[in-house]
C-alpha positions in Angstrom: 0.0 0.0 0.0 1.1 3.4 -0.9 1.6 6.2 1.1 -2.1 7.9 2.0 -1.8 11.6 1.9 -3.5 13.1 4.8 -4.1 17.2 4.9 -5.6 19.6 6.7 -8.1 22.6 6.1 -7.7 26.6 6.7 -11.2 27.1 7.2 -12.6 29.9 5.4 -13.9 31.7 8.2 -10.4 32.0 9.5 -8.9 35.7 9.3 -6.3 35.2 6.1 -3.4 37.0 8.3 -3.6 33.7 10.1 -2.4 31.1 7.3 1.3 31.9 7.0 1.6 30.4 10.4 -0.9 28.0 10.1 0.6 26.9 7.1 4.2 26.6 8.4 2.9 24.8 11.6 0.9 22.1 9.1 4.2 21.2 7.6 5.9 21.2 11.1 3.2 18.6 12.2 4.1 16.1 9.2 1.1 16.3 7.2 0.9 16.2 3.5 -1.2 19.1 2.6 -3.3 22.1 3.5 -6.4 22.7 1.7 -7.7 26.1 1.2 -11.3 26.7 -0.2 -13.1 29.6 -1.8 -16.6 30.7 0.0 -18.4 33.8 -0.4 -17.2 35.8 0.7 -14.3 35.2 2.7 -11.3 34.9 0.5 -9.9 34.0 -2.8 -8.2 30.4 -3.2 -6.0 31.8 -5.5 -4.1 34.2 -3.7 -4.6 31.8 -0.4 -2.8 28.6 -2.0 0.2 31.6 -3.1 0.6 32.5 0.7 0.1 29.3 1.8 3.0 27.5 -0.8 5.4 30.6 -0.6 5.2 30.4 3.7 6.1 26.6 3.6 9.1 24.7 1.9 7.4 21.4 0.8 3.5 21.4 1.7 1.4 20.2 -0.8 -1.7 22.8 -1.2 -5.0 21.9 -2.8 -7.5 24.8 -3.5 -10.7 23.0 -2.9 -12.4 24.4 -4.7 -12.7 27.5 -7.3 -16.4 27.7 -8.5 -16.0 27.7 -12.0 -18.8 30.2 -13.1 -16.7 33.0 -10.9 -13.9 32.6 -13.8 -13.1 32.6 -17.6 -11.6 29.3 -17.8 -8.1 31.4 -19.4 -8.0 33.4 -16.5 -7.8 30.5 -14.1 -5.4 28.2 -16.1 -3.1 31.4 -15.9 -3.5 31.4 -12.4 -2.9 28.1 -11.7 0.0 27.6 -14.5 1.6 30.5 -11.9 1.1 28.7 -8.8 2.0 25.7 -10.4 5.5 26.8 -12.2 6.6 28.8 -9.1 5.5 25.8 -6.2 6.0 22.9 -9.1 4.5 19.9 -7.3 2.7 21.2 -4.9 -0.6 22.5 -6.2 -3.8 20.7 -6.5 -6.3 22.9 -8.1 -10.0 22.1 -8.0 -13.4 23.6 -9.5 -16.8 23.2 -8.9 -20.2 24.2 -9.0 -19.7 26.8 -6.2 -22.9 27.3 -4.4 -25.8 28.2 -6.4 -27.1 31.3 -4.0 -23.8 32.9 -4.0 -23.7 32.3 -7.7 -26.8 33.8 -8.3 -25.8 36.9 -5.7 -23.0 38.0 -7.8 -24.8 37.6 -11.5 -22.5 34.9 -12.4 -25.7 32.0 -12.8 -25.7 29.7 -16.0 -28.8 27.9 -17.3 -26.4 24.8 -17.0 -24.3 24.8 -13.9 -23.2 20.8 -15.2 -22.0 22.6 -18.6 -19.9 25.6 -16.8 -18.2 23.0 -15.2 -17.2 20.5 -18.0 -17.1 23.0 -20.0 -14.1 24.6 -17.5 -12.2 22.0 -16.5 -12.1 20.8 -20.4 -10.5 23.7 -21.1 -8.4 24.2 -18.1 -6.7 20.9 -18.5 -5.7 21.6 -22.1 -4.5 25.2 -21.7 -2.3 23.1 -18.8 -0.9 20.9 -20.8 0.3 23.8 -23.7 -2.5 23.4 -26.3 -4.1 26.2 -28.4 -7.7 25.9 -27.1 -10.3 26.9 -29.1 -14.2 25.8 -27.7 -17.9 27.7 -28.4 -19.3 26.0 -25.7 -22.5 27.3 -23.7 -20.0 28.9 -21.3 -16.4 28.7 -22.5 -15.2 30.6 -25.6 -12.3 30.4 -26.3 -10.5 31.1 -29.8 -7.2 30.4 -30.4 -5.7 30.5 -26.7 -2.8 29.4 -25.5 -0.4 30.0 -22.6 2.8 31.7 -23.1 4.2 29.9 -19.9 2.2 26.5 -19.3 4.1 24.4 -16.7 6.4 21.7 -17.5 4.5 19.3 -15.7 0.5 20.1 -15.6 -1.2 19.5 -12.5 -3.9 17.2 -12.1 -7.4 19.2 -12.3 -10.1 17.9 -9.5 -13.8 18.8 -9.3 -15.5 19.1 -6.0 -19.3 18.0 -6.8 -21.6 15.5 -5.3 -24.9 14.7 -7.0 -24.9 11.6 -9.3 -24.2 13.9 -13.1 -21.6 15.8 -11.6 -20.4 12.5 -10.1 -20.0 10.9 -13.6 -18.8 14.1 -15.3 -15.8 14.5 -12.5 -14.8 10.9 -13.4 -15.1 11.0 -17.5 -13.1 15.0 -17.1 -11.9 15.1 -14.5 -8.4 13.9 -12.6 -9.7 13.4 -9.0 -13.2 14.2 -7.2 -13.4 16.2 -4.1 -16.2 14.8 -1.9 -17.4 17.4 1.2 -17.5 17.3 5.0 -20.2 14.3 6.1 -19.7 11.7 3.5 -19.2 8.7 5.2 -18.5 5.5 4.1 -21.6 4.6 2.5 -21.7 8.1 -0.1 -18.0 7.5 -0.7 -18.7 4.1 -2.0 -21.7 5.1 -4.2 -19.5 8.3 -5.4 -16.6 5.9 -6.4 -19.0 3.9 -8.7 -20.7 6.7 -10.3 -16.9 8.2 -10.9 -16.1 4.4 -12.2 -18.9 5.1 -14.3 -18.0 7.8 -15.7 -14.2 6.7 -16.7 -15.6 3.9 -18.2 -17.7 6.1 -20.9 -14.7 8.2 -21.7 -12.4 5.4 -21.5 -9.8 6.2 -18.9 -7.4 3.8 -17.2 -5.2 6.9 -15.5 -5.5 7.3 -11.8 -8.8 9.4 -10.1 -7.8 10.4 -6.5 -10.7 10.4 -4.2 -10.1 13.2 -1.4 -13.1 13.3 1.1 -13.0 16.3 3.8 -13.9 15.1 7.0 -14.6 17.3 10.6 -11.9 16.6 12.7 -13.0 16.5 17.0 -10.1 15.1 18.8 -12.0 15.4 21.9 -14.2 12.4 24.2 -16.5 14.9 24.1 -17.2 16.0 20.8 -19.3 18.9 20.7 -18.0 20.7 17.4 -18.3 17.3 15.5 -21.9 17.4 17.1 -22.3 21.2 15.7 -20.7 20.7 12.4 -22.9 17.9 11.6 -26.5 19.3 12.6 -25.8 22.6 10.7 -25.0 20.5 7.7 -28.7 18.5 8.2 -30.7 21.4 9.4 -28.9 23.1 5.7 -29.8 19.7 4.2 -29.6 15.9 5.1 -26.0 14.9 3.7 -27.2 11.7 2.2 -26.5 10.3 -0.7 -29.0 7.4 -2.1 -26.5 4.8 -0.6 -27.3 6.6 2.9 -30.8 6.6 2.8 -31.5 4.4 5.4 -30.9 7.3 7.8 -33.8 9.4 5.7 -36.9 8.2 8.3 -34.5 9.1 11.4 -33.0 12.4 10.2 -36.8 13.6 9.7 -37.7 12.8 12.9 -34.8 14.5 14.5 -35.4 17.2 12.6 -39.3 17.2 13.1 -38.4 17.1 16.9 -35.2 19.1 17.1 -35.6 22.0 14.9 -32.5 24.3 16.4 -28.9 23.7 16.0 -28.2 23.7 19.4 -31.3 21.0 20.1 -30.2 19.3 17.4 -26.6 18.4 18.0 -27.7 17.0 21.5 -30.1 14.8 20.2 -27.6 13.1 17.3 -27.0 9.4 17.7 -23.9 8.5 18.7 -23.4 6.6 15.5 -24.1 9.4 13.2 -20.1 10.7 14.8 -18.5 7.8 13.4 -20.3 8.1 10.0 -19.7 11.6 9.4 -16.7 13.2 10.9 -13.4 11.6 12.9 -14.5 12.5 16.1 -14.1 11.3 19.7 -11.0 9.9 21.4 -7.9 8.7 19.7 -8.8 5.3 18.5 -12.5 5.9 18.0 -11.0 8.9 15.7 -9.0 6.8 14.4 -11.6 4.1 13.4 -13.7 6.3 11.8 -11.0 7.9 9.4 -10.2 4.1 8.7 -13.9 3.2 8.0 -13.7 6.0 5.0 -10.0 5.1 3.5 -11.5 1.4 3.3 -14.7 2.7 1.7 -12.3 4.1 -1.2 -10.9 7.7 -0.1 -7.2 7.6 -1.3 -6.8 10.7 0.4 -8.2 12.5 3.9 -8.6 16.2 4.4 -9.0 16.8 8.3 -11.5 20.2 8.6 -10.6 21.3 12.6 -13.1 23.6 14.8 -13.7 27.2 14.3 -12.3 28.4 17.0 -8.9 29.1 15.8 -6.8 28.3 19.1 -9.1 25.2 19.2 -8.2 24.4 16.0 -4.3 24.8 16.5 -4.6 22.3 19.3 -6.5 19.6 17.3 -4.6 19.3 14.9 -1.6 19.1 16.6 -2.8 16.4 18.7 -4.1 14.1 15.7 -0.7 14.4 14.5 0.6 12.8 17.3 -2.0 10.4 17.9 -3.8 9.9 14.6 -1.1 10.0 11.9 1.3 7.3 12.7 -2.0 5.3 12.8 -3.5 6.2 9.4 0.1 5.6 7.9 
């Protein structure tokens, strides 16, 4: 078995003066890689994978993930080529659908979020590898580009997406698949196949990394596990079709427990180990097993918000949780 990279997120919701020493302190620690993601409206990937490479000497740093209708597609293969010729190795770019209220709140919706997207990362991946792109898609249009300095070695391109198209559209496109916070091992497994599927239609025998982001709670006591995972079902049950024998139980909670607060008491004690690594060490470490067996090749470890919290989480599941996962 190869080596399983295992990161760590800088939250969005994390002042940006913080990273440079967040970042530094990730390395310090031993892990593989930082992620740094892109909500509205917090601040840009772009700019945070640049601090976040340039403060560090070997870190790997994803951007997880850049919504694609925020950017002509020429624009952020120019971004990326930079990152990627001045940090070569180290960047992981990603795209996605971005979230369709903030989409809509800055005039940047599409009729056809699944086109924007295929349509992107199409286009992306060529102008990475040097070719003269031209496309008149329904979103890209593109005539005769090309970068004047592609890197040497093009990155591989991942898409963040979770419903069953984009599923099958990250794995025919696509060069890894980002899953988000609270897919356990049940939605990784159905993922997996519909990415299968997908790289079966196009034909593709090259590698597709899975990376699944998971809530890290270090702590017996896991009350930001608890949090994290009621916000997520009061926003919207986390459920893929493979997890839908939790559908019945998460409506009654809900039906019963309509308030974050309520609602994090009242969880089951098995929803934890499903969706996040929380608890002590070896229940933590458990559940982060329970999803690499399910088919993540790779583990992104999302800490609290509090940011001292945060510092001390994941410096304990380096201790304690790393050596076991490796």
């Amino acid at each position: 078995m190869g080596h399983t990279p295992i990161g760590v997120m800088y939250r969005c919701d994390t002042p940006p003066e913080n990273l440079p020493a967040y970042a530094r302190l990730v390395e310090r620690l031993g892990y593989d890689e930082l992620w740094v993601v892109e909500d509205c409206f917090f601040a840009g990937a772009v700019s945070a994978a640049a601090i976040a490479a340039a403060s560090t000497e070997n870190l790997t740093v994803g951007i997880g993930i850049l919504p694609a209708a925020f950017r002509n597609p020429a624009l952020a293969a120019m971004e990326v080529a930079n990152l990627v010729r001045t940090f070569p190795g180290r960047i992981l770019p990603g795209f996605g659908h971005g979230m369709p209220d903030w989409v809509r709140q800055v005039g940047a919706d599409h009729p056809s979020p699944l086109a924007v997207l295929g349509e992107t990362v199409t286009a992306v991946r060529a102008l990475l590898a040097g070719e003269t792109v031209t496309v008149d898609g329904r979103y890209a249009r593109l005539a005769g580009v090309a970068l004047e300095f592609p890197p040497a070695q093009p990155p591989p391109v991942y898409t963040g997406v979770r419903n069953e198209r984009s599923l099958r559209l990250s794995g025919r496109l696509a060069d890894g698949t980002i899953l988000a916070e609270c897919a356990g091992p049940a939605q990784i497994r159905w993922a997996r196949g519909l990415i299968d599927e997908g790289r079966r239609e196009a034909g593709r025998t090259d590698p597709h990394r899975l990376t699944v982001y998971t809530h890290l709670d270090l702590d017996a006591a896991p009350t930001s596990a608890r949090r994290e995972i009621a916000a997520r079902l009061l926003d919207g049950p986390p459920l893929s079709p493979a997890d839908g024998d939790l559908a019945a139980e998460i409506a009654a909670l809900l039906a019963r427990s309509p308030d974050l607060a309520a609602l994090a008491a009242a969880l089951p004690e098995h929803y934890l180990d499903r969706f996040a690594v929380a608890g002590t060490s070896d229940r933590c470490a458990a559940a982060a097993t329970a999803l690499l067996e399910a088919g993540a090749d790779a583990l992104v470890l999302i800490p609290p918000r509090d940011p001292q919290l945060a510092v001390t989480q994941i410096t304990l599941a380096a201790e304690s949780l790393l050596p076991r996962l490796r």
